[in-house]
N, C-alpha and C positions, 0 to 999 in steps of 0.2 A: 548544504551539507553541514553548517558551522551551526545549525541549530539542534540538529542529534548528537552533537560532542558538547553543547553548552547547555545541555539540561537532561540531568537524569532521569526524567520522565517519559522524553519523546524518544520512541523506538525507529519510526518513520519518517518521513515529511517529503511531499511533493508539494513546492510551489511555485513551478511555474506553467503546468499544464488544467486545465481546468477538465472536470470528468465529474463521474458518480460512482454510486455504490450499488450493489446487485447482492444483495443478503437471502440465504440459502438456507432456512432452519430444518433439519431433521431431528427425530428425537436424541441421538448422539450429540448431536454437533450442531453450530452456529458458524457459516461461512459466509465471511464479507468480501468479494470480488470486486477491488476499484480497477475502473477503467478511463482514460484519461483521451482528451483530443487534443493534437499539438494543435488544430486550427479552431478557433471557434466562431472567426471574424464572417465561414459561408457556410451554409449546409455540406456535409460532406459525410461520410460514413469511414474518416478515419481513426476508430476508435481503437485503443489495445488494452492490454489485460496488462495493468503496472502492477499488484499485488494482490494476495490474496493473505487472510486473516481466518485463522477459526480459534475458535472457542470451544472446548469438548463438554459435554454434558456434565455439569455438578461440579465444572471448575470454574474461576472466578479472576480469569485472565485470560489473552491470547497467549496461544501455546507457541512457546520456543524454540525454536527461533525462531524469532516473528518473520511472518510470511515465508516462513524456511528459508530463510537467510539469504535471497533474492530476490531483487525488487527489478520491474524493469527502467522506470525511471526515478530518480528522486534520490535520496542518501537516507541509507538504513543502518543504525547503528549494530555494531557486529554480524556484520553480515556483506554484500556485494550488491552491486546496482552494474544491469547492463550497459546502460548511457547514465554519463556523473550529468547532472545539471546543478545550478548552486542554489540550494532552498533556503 
């Protein structure tokens, strides 16, 4: 969490769960969906949905609040996370 209070650039950070990203372009929009697995040591299909990110057409940022101001793991700066971990 000490890393979105000590830099004004990062909005997000998950790190301690390992996942990916699932990117969703319409002509609107640009939607980035991370999904994260607490285990990654065995096969398993326990994946979940920690954030989602868009980007609107003919804007040149993610739209605020980022990931609408909930994340499910990780520390999101102005905004809430369901489970705190320390990133």
């Amino acid at each position: 969490m000490y890393l979105t209070f000590g830099n004004a650039e990062i909005r997000w950070v998950e790190g301690h769960y390992r996942g990916y990203y699932e990117l969703q372009l319409t002509y609107t929009e640009a939607t980035a969906l991370y999904y994260g697995y607490p285990d990654i040591k065995t096969r398993n299909s326990n994946e979940y949905l920690s954030a989602v990110f868009t980007v609107q057409a003919g804007a040149n940022c993610v739209q605020r609040p980022v990931a609408g101001g909930t994340v499910g793991f990780g520390s999101i700066k102005s905004g809430t996370s369901k489970n705190k971990t320390l990133a």
